[in-house]
C-alpha positions as CSV (number, residue, x, y, z in Angstrom):
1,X,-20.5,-5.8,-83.0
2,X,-17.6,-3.5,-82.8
3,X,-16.4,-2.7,-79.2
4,X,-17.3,1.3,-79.8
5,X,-20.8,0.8,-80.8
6,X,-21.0,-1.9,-77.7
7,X,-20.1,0.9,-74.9
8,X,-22.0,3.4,-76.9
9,X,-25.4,1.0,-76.2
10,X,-24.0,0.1,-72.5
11,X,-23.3,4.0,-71.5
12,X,-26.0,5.4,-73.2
13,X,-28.8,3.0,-72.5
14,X,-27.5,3.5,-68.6
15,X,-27.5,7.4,-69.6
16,X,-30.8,7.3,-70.7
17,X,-32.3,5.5,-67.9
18,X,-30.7,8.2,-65.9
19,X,-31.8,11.0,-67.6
20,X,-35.6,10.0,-67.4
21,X,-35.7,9.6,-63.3
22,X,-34.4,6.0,-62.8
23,X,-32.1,5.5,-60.0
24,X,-28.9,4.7,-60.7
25,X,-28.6,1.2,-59.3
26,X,-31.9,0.0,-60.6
27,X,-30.7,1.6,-64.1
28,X,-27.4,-0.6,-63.8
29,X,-29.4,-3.3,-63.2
30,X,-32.0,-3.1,-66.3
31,X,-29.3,-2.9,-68.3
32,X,-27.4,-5.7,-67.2
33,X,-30.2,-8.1,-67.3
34,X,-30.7,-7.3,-70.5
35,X,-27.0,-7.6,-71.5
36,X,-26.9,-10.7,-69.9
37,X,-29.8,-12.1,-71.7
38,X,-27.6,-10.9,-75.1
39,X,-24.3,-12.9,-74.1
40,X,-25.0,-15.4,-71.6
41,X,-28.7,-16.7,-72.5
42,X,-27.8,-18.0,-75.7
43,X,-30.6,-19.5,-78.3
44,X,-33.8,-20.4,-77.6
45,X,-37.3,-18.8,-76.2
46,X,-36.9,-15.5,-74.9
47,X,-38.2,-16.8,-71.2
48,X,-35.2,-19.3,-71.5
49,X,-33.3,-16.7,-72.1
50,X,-33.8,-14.6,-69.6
51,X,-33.6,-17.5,-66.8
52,X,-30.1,-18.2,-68.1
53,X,-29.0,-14.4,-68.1
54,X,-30.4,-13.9,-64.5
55,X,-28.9,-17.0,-63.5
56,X,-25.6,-15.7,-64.4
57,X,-25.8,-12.3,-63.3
58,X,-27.5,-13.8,-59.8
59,X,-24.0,-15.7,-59.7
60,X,-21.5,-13.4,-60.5
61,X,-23.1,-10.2,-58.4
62,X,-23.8,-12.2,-55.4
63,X,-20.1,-14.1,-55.2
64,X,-18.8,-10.4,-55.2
65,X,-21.3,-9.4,-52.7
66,X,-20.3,-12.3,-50.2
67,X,-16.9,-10.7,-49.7
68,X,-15.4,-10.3,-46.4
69,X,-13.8,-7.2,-47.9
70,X,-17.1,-5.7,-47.9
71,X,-17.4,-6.2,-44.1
72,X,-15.8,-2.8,-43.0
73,X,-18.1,-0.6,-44.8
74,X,-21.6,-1.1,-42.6
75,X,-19.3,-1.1,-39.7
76,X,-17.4,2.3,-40.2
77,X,-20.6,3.5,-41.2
78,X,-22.1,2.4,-37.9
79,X,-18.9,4.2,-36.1
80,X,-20.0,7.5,-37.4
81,X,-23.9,6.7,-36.5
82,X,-23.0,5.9,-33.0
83,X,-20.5,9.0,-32.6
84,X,-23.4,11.8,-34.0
85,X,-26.9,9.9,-32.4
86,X,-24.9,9.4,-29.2
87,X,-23.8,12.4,-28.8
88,X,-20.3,12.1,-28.7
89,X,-19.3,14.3,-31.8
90,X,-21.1,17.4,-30.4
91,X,-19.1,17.0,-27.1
92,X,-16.0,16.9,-28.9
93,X,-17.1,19.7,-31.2
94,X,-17.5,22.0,-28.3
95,X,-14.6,20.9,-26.3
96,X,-12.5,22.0,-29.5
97,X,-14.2,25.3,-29.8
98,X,-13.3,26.1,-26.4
99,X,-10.1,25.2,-26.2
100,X,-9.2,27.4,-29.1
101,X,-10.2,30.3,-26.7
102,X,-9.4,33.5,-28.8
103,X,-7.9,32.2,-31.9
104,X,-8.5,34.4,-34.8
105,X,-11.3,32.6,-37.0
106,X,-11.2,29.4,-34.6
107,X,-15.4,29.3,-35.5
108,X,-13.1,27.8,-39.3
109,X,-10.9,25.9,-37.4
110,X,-13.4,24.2,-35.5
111,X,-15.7,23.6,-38.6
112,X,-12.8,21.8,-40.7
113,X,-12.0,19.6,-37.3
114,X,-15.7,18.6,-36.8
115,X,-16.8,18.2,-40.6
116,X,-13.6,16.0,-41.3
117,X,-14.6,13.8,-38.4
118,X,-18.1,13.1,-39.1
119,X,-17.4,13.3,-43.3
120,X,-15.1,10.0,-42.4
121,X,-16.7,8.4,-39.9
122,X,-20.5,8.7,-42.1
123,X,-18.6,8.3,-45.4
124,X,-21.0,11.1,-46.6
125,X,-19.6,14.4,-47.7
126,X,-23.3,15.5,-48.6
127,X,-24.6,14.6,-45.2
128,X,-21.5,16.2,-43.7
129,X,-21.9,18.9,-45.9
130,X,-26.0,19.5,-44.9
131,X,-25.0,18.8,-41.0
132,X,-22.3,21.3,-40.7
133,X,-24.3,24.2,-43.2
134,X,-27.3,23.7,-40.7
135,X,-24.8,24.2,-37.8
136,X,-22.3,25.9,-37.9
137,X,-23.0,28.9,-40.9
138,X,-26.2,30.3,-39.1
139,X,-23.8,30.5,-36.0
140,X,-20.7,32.6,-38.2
141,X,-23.1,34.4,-39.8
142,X,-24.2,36.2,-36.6
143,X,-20.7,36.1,-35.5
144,X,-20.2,38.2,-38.5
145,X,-18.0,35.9,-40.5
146,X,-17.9,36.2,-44.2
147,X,-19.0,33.5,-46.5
148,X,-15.9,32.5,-47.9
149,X,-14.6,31.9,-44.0
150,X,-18.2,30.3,-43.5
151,X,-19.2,27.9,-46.1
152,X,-15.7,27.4,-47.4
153,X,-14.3,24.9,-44.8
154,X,-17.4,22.9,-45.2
155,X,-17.1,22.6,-48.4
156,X,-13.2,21.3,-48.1
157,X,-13.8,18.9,-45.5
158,X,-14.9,16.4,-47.6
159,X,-11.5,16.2,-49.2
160,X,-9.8,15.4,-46.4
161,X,-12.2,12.7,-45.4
162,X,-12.1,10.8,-48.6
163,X,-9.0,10.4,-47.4
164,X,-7.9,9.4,-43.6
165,X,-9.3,6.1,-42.3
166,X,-11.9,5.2,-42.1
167,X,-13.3,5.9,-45.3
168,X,-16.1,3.7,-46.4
169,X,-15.8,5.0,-49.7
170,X,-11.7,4.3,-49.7
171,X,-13.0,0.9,-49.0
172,X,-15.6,0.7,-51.2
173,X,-13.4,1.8,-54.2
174,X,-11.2,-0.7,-53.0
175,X,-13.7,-3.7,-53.1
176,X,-14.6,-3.0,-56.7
177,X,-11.0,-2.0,-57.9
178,X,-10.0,-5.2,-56.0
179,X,-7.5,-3.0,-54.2
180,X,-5.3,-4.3,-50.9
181,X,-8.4,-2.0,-48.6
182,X,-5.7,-1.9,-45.6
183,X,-3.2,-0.5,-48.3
184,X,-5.5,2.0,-49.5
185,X,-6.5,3.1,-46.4
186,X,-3.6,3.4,-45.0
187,X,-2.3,5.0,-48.1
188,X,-5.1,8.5,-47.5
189,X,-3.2,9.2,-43.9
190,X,-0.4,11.5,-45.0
191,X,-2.3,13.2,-48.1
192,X,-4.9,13.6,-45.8
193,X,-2.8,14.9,-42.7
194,X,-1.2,17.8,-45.6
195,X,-4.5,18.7,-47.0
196,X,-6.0,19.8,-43.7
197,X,-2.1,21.2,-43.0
198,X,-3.3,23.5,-45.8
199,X,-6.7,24.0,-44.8
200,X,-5.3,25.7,-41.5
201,X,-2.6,27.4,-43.3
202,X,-5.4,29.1,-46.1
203,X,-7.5,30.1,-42.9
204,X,-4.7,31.7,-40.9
205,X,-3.9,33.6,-44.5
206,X,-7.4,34.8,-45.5
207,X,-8.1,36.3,-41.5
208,X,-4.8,37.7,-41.8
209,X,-4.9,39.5,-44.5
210,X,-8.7,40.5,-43.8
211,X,-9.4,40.4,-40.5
212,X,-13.1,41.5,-40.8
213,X,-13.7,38.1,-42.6
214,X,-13.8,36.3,-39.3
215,X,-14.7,39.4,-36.8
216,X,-13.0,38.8,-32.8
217,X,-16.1,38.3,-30.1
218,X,-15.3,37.9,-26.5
219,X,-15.2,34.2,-25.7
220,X,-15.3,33.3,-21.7
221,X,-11.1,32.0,-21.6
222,X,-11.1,28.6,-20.0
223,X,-8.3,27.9,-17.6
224,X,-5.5,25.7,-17.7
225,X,-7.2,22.8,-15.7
226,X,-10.6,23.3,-17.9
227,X,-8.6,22.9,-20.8
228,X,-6.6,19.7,-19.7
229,X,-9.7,18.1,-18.4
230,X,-11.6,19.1,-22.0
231,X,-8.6,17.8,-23.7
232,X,-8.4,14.3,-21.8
233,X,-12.0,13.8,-21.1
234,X,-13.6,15.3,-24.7
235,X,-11.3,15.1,-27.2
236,X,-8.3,12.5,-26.5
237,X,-11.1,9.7,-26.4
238,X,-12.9,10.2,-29.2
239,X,-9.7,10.6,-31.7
240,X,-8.4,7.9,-29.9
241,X,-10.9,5.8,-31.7
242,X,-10.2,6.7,-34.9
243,X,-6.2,6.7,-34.1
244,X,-6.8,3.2,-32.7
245,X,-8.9,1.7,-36.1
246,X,-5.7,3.3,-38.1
247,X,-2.8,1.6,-35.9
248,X,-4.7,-1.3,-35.8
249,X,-4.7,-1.7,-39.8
250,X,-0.9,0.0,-40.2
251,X,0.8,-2.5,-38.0
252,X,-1.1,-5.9,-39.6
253,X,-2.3,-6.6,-35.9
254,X,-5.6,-6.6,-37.6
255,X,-7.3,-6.4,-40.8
256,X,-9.7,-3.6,-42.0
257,X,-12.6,-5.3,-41.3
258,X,-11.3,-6.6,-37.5
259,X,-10.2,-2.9,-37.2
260,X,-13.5,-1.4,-38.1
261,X,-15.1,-4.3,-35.6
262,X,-13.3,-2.6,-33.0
263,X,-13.5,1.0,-33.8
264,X,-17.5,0.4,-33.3
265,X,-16.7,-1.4,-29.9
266,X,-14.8,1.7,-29.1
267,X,-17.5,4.3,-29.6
268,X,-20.4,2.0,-27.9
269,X,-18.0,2.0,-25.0
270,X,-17.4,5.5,-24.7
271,X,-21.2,6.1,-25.0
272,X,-21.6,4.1,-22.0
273,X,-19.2,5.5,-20.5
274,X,-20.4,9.2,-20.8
275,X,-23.6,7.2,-20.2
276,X,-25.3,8.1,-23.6
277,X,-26.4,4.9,-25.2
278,X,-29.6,4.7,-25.5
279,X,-32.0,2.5,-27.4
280,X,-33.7,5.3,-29.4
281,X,-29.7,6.2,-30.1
282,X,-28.8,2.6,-31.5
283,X,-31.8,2.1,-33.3
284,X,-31.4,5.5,-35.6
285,X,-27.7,4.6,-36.1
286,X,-28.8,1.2,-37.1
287,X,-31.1,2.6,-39.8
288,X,-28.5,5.1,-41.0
289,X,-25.9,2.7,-41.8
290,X,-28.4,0.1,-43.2
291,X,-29.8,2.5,-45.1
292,X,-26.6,3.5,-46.8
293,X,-25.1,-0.1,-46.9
294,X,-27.8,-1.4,-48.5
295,X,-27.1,1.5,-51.4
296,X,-23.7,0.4,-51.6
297,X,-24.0,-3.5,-52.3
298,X,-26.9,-2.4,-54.5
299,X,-24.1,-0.9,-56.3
300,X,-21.3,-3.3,-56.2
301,X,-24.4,-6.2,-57.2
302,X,-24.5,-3.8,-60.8
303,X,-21.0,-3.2,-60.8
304,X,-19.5,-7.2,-60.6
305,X,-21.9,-7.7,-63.6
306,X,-21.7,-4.6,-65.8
307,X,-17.5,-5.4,-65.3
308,X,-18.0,-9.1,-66.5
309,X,-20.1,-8.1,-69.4
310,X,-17.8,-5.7,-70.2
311,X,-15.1,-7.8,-70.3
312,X,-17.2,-10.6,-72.3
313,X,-18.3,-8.1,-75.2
314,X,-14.8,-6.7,-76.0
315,X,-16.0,-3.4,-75.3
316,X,-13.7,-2.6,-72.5
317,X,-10.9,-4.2,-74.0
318,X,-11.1,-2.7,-77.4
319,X,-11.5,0.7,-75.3
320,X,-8.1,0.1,-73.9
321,X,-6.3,-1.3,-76.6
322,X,-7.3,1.9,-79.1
323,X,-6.4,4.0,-75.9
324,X,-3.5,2.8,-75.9
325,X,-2.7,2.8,-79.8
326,X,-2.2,6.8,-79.4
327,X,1.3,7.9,-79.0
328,X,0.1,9.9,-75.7
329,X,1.9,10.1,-72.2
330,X,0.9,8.3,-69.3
331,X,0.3,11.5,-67.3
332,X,-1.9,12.7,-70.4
333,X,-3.8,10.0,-70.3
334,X,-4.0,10.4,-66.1
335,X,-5.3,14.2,-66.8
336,X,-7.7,13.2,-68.9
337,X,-9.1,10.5,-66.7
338,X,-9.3,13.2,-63.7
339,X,-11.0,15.3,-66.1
340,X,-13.6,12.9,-66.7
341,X,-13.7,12.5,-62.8
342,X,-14.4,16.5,-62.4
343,X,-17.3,16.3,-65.4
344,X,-18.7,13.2,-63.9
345,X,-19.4,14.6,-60.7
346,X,-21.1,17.6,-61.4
347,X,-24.0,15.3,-62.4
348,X,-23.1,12.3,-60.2
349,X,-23.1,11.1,-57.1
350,X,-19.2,9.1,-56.3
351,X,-20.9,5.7,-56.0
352,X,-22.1,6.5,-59.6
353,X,-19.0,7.3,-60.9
354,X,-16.9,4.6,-59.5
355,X,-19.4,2.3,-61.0
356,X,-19.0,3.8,-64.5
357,X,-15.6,4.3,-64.4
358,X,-13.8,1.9,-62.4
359,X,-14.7,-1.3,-65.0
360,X,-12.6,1.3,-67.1
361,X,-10.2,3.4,-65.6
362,X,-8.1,1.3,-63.3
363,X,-7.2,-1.2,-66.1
364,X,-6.2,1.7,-68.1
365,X,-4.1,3.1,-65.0
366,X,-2.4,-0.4,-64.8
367,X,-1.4,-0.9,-68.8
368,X,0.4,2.8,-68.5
369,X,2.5,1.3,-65.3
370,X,0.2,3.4,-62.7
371,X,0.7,2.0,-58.9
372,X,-3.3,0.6,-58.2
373,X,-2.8,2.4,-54.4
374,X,-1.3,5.6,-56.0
375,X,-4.0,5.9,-58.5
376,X,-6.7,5.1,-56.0
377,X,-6.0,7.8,-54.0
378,X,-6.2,10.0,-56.6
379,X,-9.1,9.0,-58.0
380,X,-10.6,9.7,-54.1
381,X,-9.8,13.3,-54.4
382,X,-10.7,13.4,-58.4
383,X,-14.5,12.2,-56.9
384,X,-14.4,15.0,-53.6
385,X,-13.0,17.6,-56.0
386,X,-15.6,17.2,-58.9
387,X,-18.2,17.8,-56.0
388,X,-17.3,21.1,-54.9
389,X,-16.3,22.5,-59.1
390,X,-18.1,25.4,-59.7
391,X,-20.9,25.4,-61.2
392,X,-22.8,22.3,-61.3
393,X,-20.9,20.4,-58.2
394,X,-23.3,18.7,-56.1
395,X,-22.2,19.8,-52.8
396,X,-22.8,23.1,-54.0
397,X,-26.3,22.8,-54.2
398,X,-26.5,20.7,-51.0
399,X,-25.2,24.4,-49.3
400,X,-27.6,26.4,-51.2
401,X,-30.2,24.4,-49.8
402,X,-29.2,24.8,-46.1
403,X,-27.3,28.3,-45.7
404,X,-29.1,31.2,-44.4
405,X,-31.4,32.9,-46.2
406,X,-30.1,35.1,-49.1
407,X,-27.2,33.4,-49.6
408,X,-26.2,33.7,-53.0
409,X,-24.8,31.3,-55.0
410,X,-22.5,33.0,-56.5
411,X,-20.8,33.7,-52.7
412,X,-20.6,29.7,-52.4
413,X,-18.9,29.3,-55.5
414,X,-16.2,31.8,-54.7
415,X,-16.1,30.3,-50.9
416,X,-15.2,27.0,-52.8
417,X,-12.6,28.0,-55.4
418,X,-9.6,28.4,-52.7
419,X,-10.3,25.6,-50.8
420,X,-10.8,23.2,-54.0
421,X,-7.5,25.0,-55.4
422,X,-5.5,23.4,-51.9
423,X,-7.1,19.6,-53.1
424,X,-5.3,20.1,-56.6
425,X,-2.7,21.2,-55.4
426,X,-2.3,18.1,-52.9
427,X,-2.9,16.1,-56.1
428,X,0.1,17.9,-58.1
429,X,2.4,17.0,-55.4
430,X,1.2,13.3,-55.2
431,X,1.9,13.1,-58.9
432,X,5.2,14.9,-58.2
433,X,5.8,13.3,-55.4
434,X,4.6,9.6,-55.2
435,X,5.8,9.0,-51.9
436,X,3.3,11.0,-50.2
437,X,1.2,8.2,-51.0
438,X,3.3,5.1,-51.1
439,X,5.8,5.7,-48.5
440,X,3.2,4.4,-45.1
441,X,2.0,1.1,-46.9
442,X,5.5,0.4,-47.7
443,X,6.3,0.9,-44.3
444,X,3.4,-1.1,-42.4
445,X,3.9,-4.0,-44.6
C-alpha cells in the first residue's frame, strides 16, 4: 500500500473515532490494535492474530511507559496539588496583591503572577484558565476593569507556563520526542522570563493609554515592615521552590526527576510549616495528579505504538521523503508546521496534538537541520497559542463558561488577540534569535 493511502487510513480512522465521541486515547488505541494485528500478527486465524498484535503493542507501549524520564511528570504535578489544596498559592496570591499597594491595574499584574504559577506547577492551562476566570474576573469586574484588562492576562498565562520549569507538558513532549527533559526545560527559562517581560509591559501600555480600563480604588497601603515580612514570609518561599527545582536541574546537581522529587519535598515542608497539611489536603492533591497522570501515560502507551507502526508501514517515512522532495525552505516548512499546530488546537487538546504530530513533525524538524531543543520550544508555544486563536481556541470557551454573566464572546476574543500577538512575537525572535533558547542549556552543560 502506498505510504499516502496508509496515513490517510491511520489519521482518518483516528479522526473518525474522534468525531463520533470516542476519547482520544482509547481511539489511539483501537486503532493501533488493529494496525498491529495488520503488520505484526502475520498469517493465520484472526484470534492468533490478534494475540500476536497485542503482544507486540503490550511490549513496545509498556517498555516506553517504564521510563524514568516519565518520573517528573506525576511529581510536578503533585507540586502544584500541594501548593493550591494546601493553601499556599492563595497566600502568595494575596501577599502579591498587597504589596503592589497602588499600582495602576496591579488586579492584571497580580493575575499574570498567580495564573503563571499555578498554570506550571498543575501543567493545565485549562484548569488555570477555569481557576483564575472563577477568581479573579468576578473580582475586576466590580472593580470596574474592562475585559480586555480582565480576561486577557488569563488567557496569556498559559504561554508563559508552557514554558518555565516545571512544565509537565515540557516534559511530557520531551519523553515522546525523546528530548534531553533537563535541556528542554531549562531551555523555556529565558523565553519564558521575556514573554511575561512583555505581559507587564502590554499592561502598563493599555492602563496608560486608557486609564478607565483598570479604574484606581483605594487600597489600605501596607508599610514598610508589612511588606518585608509579606515578602520573606509569603512570597520568597514559595518561589523559592520553583527557583530551587530549576537550579537544581541547570547546574547537573540533579536530574529532572531528582529535582521534581525535591520540589514536592519543598512544598509539603512549607505546608507544615505554615501548619497546613492536612489529610483531606493530601488526599485531593493525590487524586488530582493521578487523575492527570494516568491521562498522560494513557497517551504515551498510544503514542510508542502508533510511532512504531508508523515507522513499520513506510507511511511516515514516505511523508518525509516527499516533504522533503519540494524545493521549499526550512523556515517554510517550520511555518507550515506551526500552522498545523494553531489548526490543531482549535479542536484539540495539546496531549492530542503532540500525539498526532510528534511521530511526524520532529523527524521532519531534524532532516531540515532544526536544533530538537529549539524546535521543542517552539512547538510549546505553537500548542499554548493555538489555544487562545480566535475563534475556535479551547481556552476560549473554557472563559465563556466561567466569566460573569453577559460576557460576550466576542469581548474574550478581542481580550485575547494582544496578548496572543506578544506569544508570536516571542516566537519571531526565537527564530530570529536562536540563542534565546539555546544559550542556558549550553551554559548548564
Amino acid at each position: 500500500m502506498e505510504w499516502y493511502w496508509t496515513l490517510s487510513i491511520f489519521f482518518g480512522s483516528i479522526l473518525g473515532l474522534m468525531i463520533i465521541g470516542f476519547p482520544v486515547g482509547v481511539a489511539f488505541l483501537a486503532v493501533n490494535i488493529v494496525a498491529a494485528m495488520v503488520y505484526f500478527g502475520g498469517n493465520g486465524p484472526l484470534l492468533l492474530q490478534l494475540e500476536r498484535g497485542v503482544g507486540t503493542l503490550a511490549g513496545n507501549a509498556f517498555g516506553s511507559m517504564a521510563n524514568f524520564a516519565l518520573v517528573p511528570i506525576p511529581m510536578f504535578l503533585l507540586m502544584g496539588e500541594l501548593f493550591f489544596h494546601t493553601g499556599l498559592a492563595n497566600r502568595m496570591f494575596n501577599a502579591i496583591e498587597r504589596l503592589m499597594g497602588r499600582v495602576p491595574a496591579r488586579l492584571s499584574y497580580v493575575t499574570v503572577a498567580g495564573g503563571t504559577a499555578f498554570a506550571t506547577l498543575s501543567g493545565s492551562s485549562m484548569g488555570s484558565t477555569a481557576l483564575m476566570g472563577t477568581l479573579m474576573v468576578p473580582e475586576m469586574t466590580k472593580r470596574g476593569y474592562k475585559k480586555r484588562m480582565s480576561i486577557g492576562p488569563i488567557l496569556g498565562t498559559g504561554g508563559i507556563a508552557m514554558l518555565i520549569p516545571p512544565s509537565a507538558l515540557a516534559v511530557l513532549l520531551g519523553t515522546l520526542a525523546e528530548l534531553d527533559i533537563g535541556a528542554l526545560l531549562i531551555a523555556g527559562v529565558v523565553p519564558g522570563l521575556i514573554l511575561a517581560v512583555m505581559y507587564a509591559i502590554l499592561i502598563y501600555a493599555m492602563a496608560k493609554l486608557d486609564p478607565d480600563a483598570a479604574p484606581p480604588y483605594d487600597v489600605e497601603m501596607a508599610s514598610w515592615g508589612e511588606r518585608i515580612v509579606l515578602l520573606l514570609r509569603d512570597v520568597v518561599p514559595m518561589i523559592s521552590v520553583v527557583i530551587g527545582v530549576i537550579i537544581l536541574i541547570m547546574v547537573g546537581w540533579a536530574t529532572p526527576s531528582e529535582a521534581a522529587a525535591f520540589g514536592c519535598l519543598g512544598v509539603v515542608f512549607l505546608a507544615i510549616v505554615f501548619r497546613s497539611l492536612s489529610i483531606a489536603a493530601l488526599w485531593k492533591s493525590l487524586q488530582g495528579a493521578t487523575r492527570v497522570t494516568v491521562v498522560a501515560l494513557l497517551i504515551i502507551f498510544g503514542s510508542a505504538t502508533f510511532s512504531k507502526t508508523l515507522a513499520f508501514s513506510g507511511g511516515s517515512n514516505g511523508l518525509i521523503e516527499w516533504v522533503t522532495a519540494f524545493d521549499i525552505s526550512a523556515y517554510t516548512m517550520l511555518a507550515a508546521m506551526f500552522l498545523i499546530l494553531l489548526l490543531l488546537g482549535m479542536f484539540m487538546d495539546q496531549l492530542s496534538m503532540m500525539l498526532l504530530t510528534v511521530p511526524i513533525f520532529f523527524p521532519l524538524a531534524l532532516q531540515y537541520g532544526f536544533d530538537p531543543i529549539w524546535f521543542g520550544v517552539i512547538t510549546l508555544l505553537a500548542m499554548e497559542i493555538s489555544f487562545t486563536t480566535p475563534p475556535f481556541g479551547l481556552l476560549l470557551f473554557v472563559m465563556q463558561g466561567v466569566a460573569p454573566p453577559g460576557t460576550r464572546f466576542s469581548e474574550i476574543c478581542i481580550a485575547a488577540i494582544p496578548f496572543m500577538a506578544c506569544a508570536m512575537l516571542l516566537v519571531l525572535l526565537i527564530v530570529a534569535f536562536p540563542e534565546i533558547v539555546t544559550w542556558l542549556p549550553s551554559v548548564s552543560r
